[in-house]
N, C-alpha and C positions, 0 to 999 in steps of 0.2 A: 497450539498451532491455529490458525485461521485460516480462511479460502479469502483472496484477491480477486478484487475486478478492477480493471481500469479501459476506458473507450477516450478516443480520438476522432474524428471524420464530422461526417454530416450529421447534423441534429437529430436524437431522434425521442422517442419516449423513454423514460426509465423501464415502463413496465418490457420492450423489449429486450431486456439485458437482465433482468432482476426476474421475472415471471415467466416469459412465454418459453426461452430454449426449453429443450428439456432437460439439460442437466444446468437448468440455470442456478442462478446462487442464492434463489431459498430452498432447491435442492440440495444443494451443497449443502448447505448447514445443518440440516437433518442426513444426508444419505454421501457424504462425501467418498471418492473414492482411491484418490492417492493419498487421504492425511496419513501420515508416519507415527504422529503420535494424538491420541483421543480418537473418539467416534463421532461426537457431536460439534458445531459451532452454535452455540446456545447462550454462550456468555456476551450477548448483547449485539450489536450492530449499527452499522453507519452508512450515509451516502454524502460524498458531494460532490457539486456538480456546478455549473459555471454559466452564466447566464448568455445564452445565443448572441445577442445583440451589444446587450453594452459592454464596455471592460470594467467591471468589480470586481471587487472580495468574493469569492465562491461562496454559495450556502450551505448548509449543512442537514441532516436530518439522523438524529442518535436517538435509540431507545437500549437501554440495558435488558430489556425482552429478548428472545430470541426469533429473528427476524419473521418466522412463520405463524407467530401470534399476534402481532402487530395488525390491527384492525384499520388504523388510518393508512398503511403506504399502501394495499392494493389500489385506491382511489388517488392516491398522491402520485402512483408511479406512472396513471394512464392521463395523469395533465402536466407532470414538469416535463422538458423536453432540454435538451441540450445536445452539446457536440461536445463537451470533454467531459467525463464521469471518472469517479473516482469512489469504489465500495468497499465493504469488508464484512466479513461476519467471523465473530469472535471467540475464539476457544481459548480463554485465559489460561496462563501460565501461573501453576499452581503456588498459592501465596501471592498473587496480586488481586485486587478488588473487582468485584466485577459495580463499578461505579460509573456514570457517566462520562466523567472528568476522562478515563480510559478507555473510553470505547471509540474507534477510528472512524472516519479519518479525521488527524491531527491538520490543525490549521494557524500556520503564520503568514498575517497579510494575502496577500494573494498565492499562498502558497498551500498545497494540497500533500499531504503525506499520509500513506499507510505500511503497515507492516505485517511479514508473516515468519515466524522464528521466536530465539531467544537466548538472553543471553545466559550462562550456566550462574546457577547460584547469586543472580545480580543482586539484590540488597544483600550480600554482605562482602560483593566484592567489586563490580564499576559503578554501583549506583553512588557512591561519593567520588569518587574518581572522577565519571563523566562528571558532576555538578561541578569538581574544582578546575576543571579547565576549560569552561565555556564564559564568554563574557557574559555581562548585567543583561543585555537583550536578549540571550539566547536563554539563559536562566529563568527570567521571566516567563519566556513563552512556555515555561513548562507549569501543567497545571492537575494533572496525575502523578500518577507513579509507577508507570510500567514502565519498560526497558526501551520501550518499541520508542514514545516519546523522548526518552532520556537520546536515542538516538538520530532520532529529528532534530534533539537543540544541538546534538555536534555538527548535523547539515548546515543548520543556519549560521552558527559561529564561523563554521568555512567560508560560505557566504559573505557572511560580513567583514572577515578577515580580509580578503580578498572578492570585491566587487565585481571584477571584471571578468570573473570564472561562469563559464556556465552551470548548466544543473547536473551535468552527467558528470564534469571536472569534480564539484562539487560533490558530490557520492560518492566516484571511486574515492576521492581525499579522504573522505570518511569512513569506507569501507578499511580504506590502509591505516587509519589512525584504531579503529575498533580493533580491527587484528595484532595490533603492536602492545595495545592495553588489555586485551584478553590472553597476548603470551605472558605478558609480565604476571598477569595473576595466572596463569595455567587453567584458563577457563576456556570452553569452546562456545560458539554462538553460531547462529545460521541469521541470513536478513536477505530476505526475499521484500523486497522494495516497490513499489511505485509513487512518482512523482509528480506533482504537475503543478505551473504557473498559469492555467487557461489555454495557452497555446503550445509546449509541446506537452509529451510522454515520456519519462525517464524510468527506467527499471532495471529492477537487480536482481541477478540470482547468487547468493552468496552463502556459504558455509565455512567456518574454521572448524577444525577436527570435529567433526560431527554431520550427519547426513544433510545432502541440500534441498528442501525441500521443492515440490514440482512448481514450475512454471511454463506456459505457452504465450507464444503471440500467434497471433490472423491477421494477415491483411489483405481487403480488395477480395472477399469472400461476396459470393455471389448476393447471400441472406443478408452483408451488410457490406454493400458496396462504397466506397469512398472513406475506408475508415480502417485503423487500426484498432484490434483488440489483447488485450494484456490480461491471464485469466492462470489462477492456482491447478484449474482443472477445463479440459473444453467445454465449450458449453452446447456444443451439438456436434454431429459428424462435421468434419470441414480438414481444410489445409493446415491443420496447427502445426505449427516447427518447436518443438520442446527448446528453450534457453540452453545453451552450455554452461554449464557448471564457471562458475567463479566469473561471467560476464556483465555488462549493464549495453543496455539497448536504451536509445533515444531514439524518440517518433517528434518530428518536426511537423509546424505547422502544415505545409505540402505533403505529408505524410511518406517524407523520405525518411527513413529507416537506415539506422548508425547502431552497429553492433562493436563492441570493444571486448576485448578480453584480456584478462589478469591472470 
C-alpha cells in the first residue's frame, strides 16, 4: 500500500503539502495511520507537479530513498510552487522492485497518474493479460513492472480508443474492464487513483472482493483557500468527507466538484 496526495487551486509551495501539515506526507510514510496492510511507506517516492504559468508536460521528481531521507526535496519543496500536485510515497507490493522505473507518479504526455492498492497475485495472472490488450502506444508507455502502471496503460488505451471521453469516463471504463479481468482469473484488486492533465483532478476509490483502502477530499479549507485536496489520510484537522466506496470524484478547473458512483 502507498499514501496519496493530490492538490488542485491556487499555486502554492510544495513544502506546504509535503512538510508543514502535521500529518503531512513525509509523516505518513514513516507514521501512517489508516494503512490496511504494512507500517512503513519507505519503498521510494515521487512528486509531480505542473508548471503555474505555461501549458507543458509536468515534471517530475523520484528517488527510490524513502522520502524522509531525501536531503535535496526539503530545499526543492520551499522553491517549486504550483497549483496542481500530484505525490505518492511508496510501500511496494511484495515481489515488485523497489526501482525507479516504479516509483509514482507514472507520466504519459501531459498526463499525471498514481496509485494505491493491488492487484492479487499480478505476474502470474493480469500482468500478460493487461500487456495483450492494450495497443503499441499504451504498451510503450510502460517502463516498470508494477501493476499500478500496467493499469495506467489500460487508462490511456481507453483514451486512445476513444478521444472524445474525458478522464473520469475514462477511469470508470477502466475500473469496469480491471474488474471483468480480475473475475475471470478469481483475483481481487483494490485502485484508489488520482489523475491529472494540469487542469482537472480525477480520483478513485475502488476495491473488488477485498478491503478499499481510505481516501478524503477538502475543499475551500480555510488553511487552503481556493483549492481542492485529494489525500490517503487528512493531513490536518479540517472538513475532510471520506470518498464512498466504489466512486470517482472529478475536480474541474473552477474547482466544481463531480462525485459519480458505481
Amino acid at each position: 500500500m502507498c499514501r496519496l496526495l493530490g492538490y488542485l487551486g491556487s499555486p502554492i509551495l510544495l513544502d506546504y503539502l509535503l512538510n508543514k501539515p502535521e500529518h503531512s506526507l513525509v509523516v505518513q510514510s514513516y507514521q501512517p495511520r489508516e494503512m490496511t496492510a504494512g507500517l512503513l511507506n519507505a519503498d521510494g517516492f515521487g512528486i509531480g507537479w505542473y508548471h503555474p504559468q505555461k501549458d507543458t508536460e509536468p515534471f517530475r521528481y523520484k528517488n527510490t530513498q524513502p522520502i524522509w531521507s531525501d536531503v535535496n526535496l526539503p530545499s526543492l519543496s520551499r522553491y517549486i510552487e504550483s497549483g496542481c500536485i500530484i505525490a505518492n510515497v511508496r510501500s511496494a507490493t511484495p515481489g515488485l522492485a523497489v526501482d525507479l522505473s516504479n516509483c509514482h507518479p507514472f507520466q504519459y504526455e501531459k498526463l499525471l497518474f498514481t496509485h494505491n492498492g493491488f492487484i492479487q497475485n499480478f505476474r502470474q495472472t493480469l500482468y500478460r493479460e493487461i500487456r495483450d490488450r492494450i495497443n503499441n502506444t499504451a504498451y510503450q508507455a510502460i517502463n516498470g513492472t508494477t501493476d499500478s502502471e500496467h493499469i495506467f496503460a489500460l487508462l490511456i488505451n481507453e483514451l486512445q480508443a476513444s478521444p472524445d471521453i474525458n478522464l473520469a469516463t475514462a477511469l470508470h471504463k477502466t475500473l469496469i474492464n480491471l474488474t471483468e479481468l480480475a473475475e475471470s482469473y478469481q483475483v481481487s484488486f483494490s485502485a484508489n487513483i488520482i489523475i491529472s492533465d494540469g487542469h482537472s483532478l480525477i480520483a478513485s476509490r475502488f476495491a473488488h472482493n477485498t478491503a478499499t483502502p481510505s481516501l478524503y477530499w477538502l475543499r475551500d479549507d480555510p488553511t487552503f483557500p481556493n483549492a481542492v485536496i485529494i489525500a490517503s489520510e487528512p493531513l490536518f484537522t479540517g472538513n475532510w468527507m471520506s470518498f464512498a466506496e466504489r466512486s470517482i470524484i472529478s475536480v474541474g478547473q473552477d474547482l466544481d466538484l463531480e462525485i459519480y458512483e458505481f
